[in-house]
C-alpha positions as a printed NumPy array, in Angstrom:
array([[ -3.736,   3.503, -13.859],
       [ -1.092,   0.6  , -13.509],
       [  1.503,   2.679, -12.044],
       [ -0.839,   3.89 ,  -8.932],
       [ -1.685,   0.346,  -8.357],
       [  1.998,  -1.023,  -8.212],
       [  2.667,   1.852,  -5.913],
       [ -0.367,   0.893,  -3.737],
       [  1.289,  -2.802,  -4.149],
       [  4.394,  -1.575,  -3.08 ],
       [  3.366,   0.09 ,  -0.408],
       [  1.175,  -1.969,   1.535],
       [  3.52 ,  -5.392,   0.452],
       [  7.072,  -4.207,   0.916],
       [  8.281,  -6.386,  -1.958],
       [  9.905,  -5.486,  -4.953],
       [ 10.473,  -7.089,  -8.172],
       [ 12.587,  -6.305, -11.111],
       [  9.498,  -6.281, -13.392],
       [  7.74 ,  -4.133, -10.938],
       [ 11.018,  -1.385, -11.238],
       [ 10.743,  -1.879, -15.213],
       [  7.36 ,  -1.111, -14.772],
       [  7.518,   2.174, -12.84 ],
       [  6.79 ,   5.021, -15.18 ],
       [  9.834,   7.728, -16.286],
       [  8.82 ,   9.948, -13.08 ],
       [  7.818,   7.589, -10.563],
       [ 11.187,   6.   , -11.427],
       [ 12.913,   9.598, -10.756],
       [ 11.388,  10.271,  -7.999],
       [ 12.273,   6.712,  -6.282],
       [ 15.798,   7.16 ,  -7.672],
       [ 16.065,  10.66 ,  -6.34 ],
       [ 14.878,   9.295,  -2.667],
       [ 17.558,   6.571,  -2.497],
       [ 20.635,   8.77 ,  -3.828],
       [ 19.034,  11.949,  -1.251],
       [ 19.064,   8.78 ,   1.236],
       [ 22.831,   7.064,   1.015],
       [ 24.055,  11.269,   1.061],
       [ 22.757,  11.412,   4.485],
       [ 23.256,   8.312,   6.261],
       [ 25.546,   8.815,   9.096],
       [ 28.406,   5.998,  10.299],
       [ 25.64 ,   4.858,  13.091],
       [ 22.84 ,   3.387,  10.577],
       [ 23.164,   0.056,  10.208],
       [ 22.077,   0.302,   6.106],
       [ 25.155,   0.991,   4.274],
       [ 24.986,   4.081,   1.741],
       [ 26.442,   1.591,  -0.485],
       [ 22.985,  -0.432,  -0.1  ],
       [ 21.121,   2.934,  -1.392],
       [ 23.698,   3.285,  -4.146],
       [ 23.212,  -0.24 ,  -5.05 ],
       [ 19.255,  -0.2  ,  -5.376],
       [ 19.49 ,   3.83 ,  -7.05 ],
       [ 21.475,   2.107,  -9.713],
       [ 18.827,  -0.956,  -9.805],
       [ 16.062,   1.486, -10.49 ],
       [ 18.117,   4.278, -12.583],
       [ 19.793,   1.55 , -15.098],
       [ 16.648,   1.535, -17.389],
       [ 17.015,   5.63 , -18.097],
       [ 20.827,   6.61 , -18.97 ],
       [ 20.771,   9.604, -17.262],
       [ 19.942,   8.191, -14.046],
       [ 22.046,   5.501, -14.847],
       [ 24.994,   7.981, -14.868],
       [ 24.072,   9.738, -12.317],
       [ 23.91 ,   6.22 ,  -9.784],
       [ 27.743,   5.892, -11.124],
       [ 28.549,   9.301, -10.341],
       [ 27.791,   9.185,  -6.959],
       [ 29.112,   5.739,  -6.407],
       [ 32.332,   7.074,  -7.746],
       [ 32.438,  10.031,  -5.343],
       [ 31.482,   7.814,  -1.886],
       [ 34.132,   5.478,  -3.384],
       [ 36.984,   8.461,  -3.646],
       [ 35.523,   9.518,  -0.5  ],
       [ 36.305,   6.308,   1.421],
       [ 39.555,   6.159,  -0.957],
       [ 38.231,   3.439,  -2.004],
       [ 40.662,   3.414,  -5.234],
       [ 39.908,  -0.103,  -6.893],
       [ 35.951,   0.957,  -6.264],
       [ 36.401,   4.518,  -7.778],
       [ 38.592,   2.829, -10.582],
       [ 35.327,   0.594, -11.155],
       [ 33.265,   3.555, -11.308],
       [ 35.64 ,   5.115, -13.845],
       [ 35.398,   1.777, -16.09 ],
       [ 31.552,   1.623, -15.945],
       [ 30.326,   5.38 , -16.702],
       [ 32.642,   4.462, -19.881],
       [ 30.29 ,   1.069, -20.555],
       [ 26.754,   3.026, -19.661],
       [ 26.259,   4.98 , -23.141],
       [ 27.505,   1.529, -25.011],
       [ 25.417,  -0.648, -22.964],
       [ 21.983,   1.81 , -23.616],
       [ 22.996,   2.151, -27.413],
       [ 23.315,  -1.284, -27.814],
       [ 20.471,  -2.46 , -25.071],
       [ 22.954,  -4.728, -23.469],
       [ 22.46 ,  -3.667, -19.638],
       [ 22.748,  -6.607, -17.603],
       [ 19.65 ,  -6.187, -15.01 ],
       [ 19.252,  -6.28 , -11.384],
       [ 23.833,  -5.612, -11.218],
       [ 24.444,  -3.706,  -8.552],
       [ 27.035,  -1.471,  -9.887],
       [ 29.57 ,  -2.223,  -7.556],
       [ 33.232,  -3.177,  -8.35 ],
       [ 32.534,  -6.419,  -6.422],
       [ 30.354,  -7.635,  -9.421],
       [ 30.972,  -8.388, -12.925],
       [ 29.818,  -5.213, -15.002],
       [ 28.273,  -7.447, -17.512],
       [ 26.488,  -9.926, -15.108],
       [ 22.507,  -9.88 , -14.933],
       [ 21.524, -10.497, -11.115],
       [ 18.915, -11.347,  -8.973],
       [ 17.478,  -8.395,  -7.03 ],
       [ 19.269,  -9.129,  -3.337],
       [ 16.747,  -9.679,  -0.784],
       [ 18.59 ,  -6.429,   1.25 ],
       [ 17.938,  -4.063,  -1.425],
       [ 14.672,  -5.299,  -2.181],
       [ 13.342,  -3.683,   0.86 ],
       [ 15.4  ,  -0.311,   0.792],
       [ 13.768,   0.198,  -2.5  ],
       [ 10.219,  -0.754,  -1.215],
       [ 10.642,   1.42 ,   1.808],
       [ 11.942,   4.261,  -0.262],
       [  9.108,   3.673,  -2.571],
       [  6.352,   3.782,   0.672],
       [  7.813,   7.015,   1.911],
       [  7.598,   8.815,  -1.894],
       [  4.093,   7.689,  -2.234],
       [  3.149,   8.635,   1.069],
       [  5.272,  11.855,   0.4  ],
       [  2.85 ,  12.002,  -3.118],
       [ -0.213,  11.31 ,  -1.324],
       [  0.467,  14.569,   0.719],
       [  1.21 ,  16.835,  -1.834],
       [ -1.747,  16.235,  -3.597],
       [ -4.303,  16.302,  -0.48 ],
       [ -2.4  ,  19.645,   0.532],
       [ -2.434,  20.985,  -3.256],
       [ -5.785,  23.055,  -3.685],
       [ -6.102,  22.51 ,  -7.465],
       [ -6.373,  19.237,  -7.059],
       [-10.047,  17.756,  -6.621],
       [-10.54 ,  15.442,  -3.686]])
């Protein structure tokens, strides 16, 4: 199964691509998304990984589903209103618009971050930094899948 192996890849390698994130399959690619926005709620003022660096790589992985997709601007809107962060929030505002056009007419420029600091129409590079939150977000839902299924008795070992 392809998607085991890129999480075994993942896993062990710590690298991420954005052909290995297109690759993910619809609930791999929740359940990574899920980690990183659970993740950037909960990081307190003394971590040195932004929340904006979870938000970032959520939207990275959620762009390719709208819902997620959504969802990654959502939240980025409310830390941005939170920090009153007005020309970020405004951003946010300006890009849930785009997110049903850009899915209707496939025009989603991949690997953009989502931020206001970035063009909403430029294609990027996946940043070195959020490379390896998404990897060790990835790690910690396999490992977290690996122990559901040794501790679920239906399952045949």
């Amino acid at each position: 199964m392809k998607s085991d192996a890129l999480k075994k890849r993942l896993y062990k390698a710590h690298i991420v691509t954005l052909n290995d994130i297109a690759d993910l399959q619809r609930s791999d690619r929740e359940a990574l998304f899920d980690r990183l926005i659970d993740t950037a709620s909960q990081i307190s003022s003394k971590n040195t990984t932004s929340p904006w660096d979870y938000l970032s790589a959520a939207h990275i992985v959620g762009q390719h589903q709208i819902g997620l997709h959504l969802r990654s601007h959502v939240c980025m809107l409310r830390l941005g209103m939170h920090q009153r962060d007005w020309p970020e929030a405004a951003a946010q505002i300006f890009r849930m618009a785009l997110v049903p056009l850009g899915h209707m007419f496939n025009r989603l420029p991949v690997g953009n971050t989502g931020r206001a600091d970035v063009s909403a129409f430029a294609t990027m590079a996946l940043p070195e930094q959020l490379a390896q939150v998404i990897a060790e977000a990835q790690s910690l839902v396999t490992s977290n899948q690996s122990n559901q299924s040794q501790d679920d008795p239906t399952i045949a070992h």
